[in-house]
C-alpha positions as CSV (number, residue, x, y, z in Angstrom):
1,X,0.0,0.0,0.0
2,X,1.3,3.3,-1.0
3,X,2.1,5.9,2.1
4,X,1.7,2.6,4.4
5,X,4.4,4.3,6.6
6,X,2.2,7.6,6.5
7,X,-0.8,6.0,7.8
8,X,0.4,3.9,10.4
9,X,1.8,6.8,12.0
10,X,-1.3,8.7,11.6
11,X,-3.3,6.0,13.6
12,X,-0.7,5.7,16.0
13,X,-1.4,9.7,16.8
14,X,-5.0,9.3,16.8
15,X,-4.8,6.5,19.3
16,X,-2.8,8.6,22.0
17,X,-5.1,12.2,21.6
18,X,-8.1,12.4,24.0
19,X,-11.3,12.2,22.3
20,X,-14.0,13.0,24.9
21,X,-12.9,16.9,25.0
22,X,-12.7,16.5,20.7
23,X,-15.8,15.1,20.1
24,X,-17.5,18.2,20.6
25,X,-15.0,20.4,21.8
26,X,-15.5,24.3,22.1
27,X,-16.4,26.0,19.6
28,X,-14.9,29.3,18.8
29,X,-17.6,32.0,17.7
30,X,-15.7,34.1,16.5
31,X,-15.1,31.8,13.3
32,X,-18.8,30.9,13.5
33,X,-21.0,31.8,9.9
34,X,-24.8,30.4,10.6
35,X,-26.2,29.2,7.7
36,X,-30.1,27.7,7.0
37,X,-31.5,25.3,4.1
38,X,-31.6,27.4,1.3
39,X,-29.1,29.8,2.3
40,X,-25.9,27.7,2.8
41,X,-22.7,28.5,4.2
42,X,-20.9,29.4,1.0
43,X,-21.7,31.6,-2.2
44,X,-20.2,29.1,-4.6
45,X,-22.1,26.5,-6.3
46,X,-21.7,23.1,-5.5
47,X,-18.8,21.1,-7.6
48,X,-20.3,17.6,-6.5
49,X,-22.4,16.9,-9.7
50,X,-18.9,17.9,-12.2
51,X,-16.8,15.4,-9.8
52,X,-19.0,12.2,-9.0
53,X,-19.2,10.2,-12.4
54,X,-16.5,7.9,-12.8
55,X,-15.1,8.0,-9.2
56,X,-13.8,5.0,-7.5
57,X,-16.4,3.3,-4.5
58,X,-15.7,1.7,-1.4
59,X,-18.7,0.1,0.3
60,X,-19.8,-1.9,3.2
61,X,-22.5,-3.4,5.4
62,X,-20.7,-4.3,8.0
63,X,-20.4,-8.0,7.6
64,X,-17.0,-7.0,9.5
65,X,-15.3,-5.1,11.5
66,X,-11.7,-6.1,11.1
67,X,-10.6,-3.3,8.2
68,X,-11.7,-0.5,10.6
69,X,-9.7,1.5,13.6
70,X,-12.1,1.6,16.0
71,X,-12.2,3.9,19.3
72,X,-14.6,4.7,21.9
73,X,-15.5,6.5,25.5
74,X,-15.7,4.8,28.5
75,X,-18.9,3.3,29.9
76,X,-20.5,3.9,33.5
77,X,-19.3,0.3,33.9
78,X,-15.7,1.0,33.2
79,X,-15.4,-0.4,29.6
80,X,-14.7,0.5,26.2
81,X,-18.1,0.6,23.7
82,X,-18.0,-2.5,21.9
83,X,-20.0,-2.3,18.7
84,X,-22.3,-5.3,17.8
85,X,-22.3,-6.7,14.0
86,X,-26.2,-7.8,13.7
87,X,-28.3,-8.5,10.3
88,X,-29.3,-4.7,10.3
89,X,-25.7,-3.5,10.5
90,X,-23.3,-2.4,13.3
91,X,-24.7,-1.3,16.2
92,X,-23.7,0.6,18.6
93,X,-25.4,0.8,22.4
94,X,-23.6,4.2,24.1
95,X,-25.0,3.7,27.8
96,X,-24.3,7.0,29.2
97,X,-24.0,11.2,29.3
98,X,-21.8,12.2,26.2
99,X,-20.7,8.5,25.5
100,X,-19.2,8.3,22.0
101,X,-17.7,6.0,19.5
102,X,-15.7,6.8,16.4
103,X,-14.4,4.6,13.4
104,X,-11.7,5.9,10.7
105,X,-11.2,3.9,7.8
106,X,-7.6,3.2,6.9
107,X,-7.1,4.3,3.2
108,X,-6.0,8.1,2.0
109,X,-8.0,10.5,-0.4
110,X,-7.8,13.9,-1.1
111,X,-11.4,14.7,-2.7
112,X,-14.4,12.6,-1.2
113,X,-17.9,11.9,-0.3
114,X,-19.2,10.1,2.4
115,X,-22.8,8.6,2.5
116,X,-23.8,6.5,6.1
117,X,-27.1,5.0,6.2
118,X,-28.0,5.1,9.6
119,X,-31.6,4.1,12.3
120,X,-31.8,5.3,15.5
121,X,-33.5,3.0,17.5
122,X,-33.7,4.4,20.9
123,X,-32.6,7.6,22.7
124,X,-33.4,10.8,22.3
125,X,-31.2,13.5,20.7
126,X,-27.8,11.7,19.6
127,X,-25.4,13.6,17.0
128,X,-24.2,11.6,13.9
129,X,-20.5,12.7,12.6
130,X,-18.8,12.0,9.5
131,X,-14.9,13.1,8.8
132,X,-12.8,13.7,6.1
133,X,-8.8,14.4,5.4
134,X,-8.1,13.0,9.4
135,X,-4.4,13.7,9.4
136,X,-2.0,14.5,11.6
137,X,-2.7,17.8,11.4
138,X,-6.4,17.5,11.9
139,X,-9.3,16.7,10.5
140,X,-13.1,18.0,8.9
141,X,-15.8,17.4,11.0
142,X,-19.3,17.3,10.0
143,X,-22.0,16.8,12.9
144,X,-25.8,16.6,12.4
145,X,-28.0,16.4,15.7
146,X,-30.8,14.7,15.7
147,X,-33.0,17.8,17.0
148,X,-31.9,19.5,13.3
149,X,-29.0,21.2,14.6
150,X,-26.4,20.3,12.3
151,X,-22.5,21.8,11.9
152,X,-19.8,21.5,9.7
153,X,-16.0,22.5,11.0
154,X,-12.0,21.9,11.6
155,X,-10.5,20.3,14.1
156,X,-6.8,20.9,14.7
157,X,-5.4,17.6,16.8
158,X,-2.5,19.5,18.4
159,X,-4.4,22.2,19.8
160,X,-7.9,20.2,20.8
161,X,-9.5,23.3,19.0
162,X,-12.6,22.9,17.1
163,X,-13.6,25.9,14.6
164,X,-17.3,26.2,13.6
165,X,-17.4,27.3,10.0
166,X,-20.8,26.8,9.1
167,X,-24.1,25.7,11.3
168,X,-28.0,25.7,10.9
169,X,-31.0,23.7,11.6
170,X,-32.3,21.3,9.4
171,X,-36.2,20.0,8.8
172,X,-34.9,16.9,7.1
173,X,-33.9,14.8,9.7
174,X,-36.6,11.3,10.1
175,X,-37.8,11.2,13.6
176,X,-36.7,8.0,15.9
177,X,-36.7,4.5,14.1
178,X,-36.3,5.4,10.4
179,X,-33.5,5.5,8.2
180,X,-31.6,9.1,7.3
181,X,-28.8,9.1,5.1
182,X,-26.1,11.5,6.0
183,X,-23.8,12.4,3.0
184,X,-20.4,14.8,3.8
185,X,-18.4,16.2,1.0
186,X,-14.9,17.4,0.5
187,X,-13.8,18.3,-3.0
188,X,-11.5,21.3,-3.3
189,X,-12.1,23.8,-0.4
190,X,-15.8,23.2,-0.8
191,X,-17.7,21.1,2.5
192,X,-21.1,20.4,1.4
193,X,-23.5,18.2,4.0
194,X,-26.4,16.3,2.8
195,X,-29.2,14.8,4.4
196,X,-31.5,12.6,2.7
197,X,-30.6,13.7,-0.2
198,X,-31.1,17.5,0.5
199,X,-28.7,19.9,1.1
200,X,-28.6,21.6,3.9
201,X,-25.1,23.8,4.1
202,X,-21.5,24.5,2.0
203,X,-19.3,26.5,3.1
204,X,-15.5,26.8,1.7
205,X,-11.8,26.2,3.8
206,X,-8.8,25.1,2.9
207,X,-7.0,23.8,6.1
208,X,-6.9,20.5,5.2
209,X,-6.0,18.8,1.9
210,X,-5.8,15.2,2.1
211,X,-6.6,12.1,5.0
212,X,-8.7,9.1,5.9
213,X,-12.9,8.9,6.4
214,X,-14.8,8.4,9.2
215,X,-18.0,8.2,10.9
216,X,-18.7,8.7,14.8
217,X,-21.7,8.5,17.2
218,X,-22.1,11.3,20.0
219,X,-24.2,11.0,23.2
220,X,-25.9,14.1,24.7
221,X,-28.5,13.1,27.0
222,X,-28.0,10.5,30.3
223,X,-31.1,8.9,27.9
224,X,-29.2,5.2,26.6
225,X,-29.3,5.9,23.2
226,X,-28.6,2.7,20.4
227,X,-28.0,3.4,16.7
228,X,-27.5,0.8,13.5
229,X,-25.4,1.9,11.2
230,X,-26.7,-0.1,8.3
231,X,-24.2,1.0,5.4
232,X,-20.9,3.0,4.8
233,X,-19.7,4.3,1.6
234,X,-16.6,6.2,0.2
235,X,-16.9,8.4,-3.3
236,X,-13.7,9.3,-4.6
237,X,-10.9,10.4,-7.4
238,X,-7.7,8.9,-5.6
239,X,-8.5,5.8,-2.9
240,X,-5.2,4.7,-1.9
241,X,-5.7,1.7,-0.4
């Protein structure tokens, strides 16, 4: 695998930063541009449609877990979340206040989009996150609550700083125990955030250029709250695998 070296010692990184203040993190206002369906983040029309045909796909149900780097909080109990493969997909059971579980794929791209497929099943205002470029450096972060609030941003690993760039509410999020499918973009400088099919902000930053994908699940109520994530897919230009 080509920049093997690079991504092993990306992972390695990832493993020793602390992940309950990131998850959220604080966000700095003063970097903060609110945007609202039909009035996204950025001017610029969206590139998605030029760059999609042709790309290469990765895609999976989650018959397995083994080609993931998995991380997690800890549990009331002590323990790491362990995410259960079922016939539905993987679930994952986070058990208490601001429990969360993350999961980075380990291939590089530069341009991307990221569709999850996911049904909450119990709980009662959970955020879903997707990233994009995770390096080093840091990462894009796109969070979508299930009350509608939904936020796209930068997070810089070395300084545990998270940057709002764009943030609205959505009316496009299915209530408790349907599907939603959450798609997050990165081509170029533009972030574009999707949810069933409908976009809801852009906004344009060029921080960072190139990384790995990943999804995470966010706790915010002491409510148990149990999601299946029934599908995970990768668009892109440049998988290097």
């Amino acid at each position: 695998m080509r920049n093997r070296k690079r991504i092993i010692a990306f992972l390695i990184t990832l493993l020793t930063l602390i992940f309950a203040a990131a998850c959220i993190g604080t966000k700095n206002s003063n970097n903060t541009n609110t945007a609202s369906e039909g009035n996204p983040g950025s001017t610029g029309e969206s590139k998605e449609s030029d760059l999609m045909n042709d790309w290469e796909v990765y895609s999976t149900k989650f018959d397995t877990i083994d080609d993931w780097l998995l991380l997690s909080g800890i549990s009331v109990e002590g323990r790491q979340y362990d995410p259960e493969l079922t016939e539905d997909g993987l679930k994952i059971n986070l058990s208490n206040n601001f429990g969360w579980f993350r999961a980075h794929q380990q291939f590089l791209t530069d341009d991307s989009q990221i569709d999850i497929e996911v049904t909450q099943n119990k709980g009662s205002t959970p955020s879903l996150e997707l990233y994009c470029r995770s390096n080093e450096p840091g990462e894009y972060r796109f969070f979508i609550y299930y009350g509608g609030f939904w936020d796209i941003g930068s997070f810089d690993y070395y300084t545990s700083e998270y940057i709002s760039l764009a943030a609205g509410m959505a009316d496009s999020v299915n209530p408790d125990g349907e599907k939603n499918i959450f798609s997050a973009s990165c081509v170029g400088d533009l972030l574009t955030l999707s949810i069933n099919g409908k976009i809801v902000g852009e906004v344009q930053d060029s921080t960072y250029s190139s990384g790995i994908v990943g999804f995470g699940v966010q706790n915010v109520d002491s409510v148990n709250t149990i999601l299946v994530i029934e599908s995970f897919q990768v668009l892109s230009t440049n998988l290097d695998k």
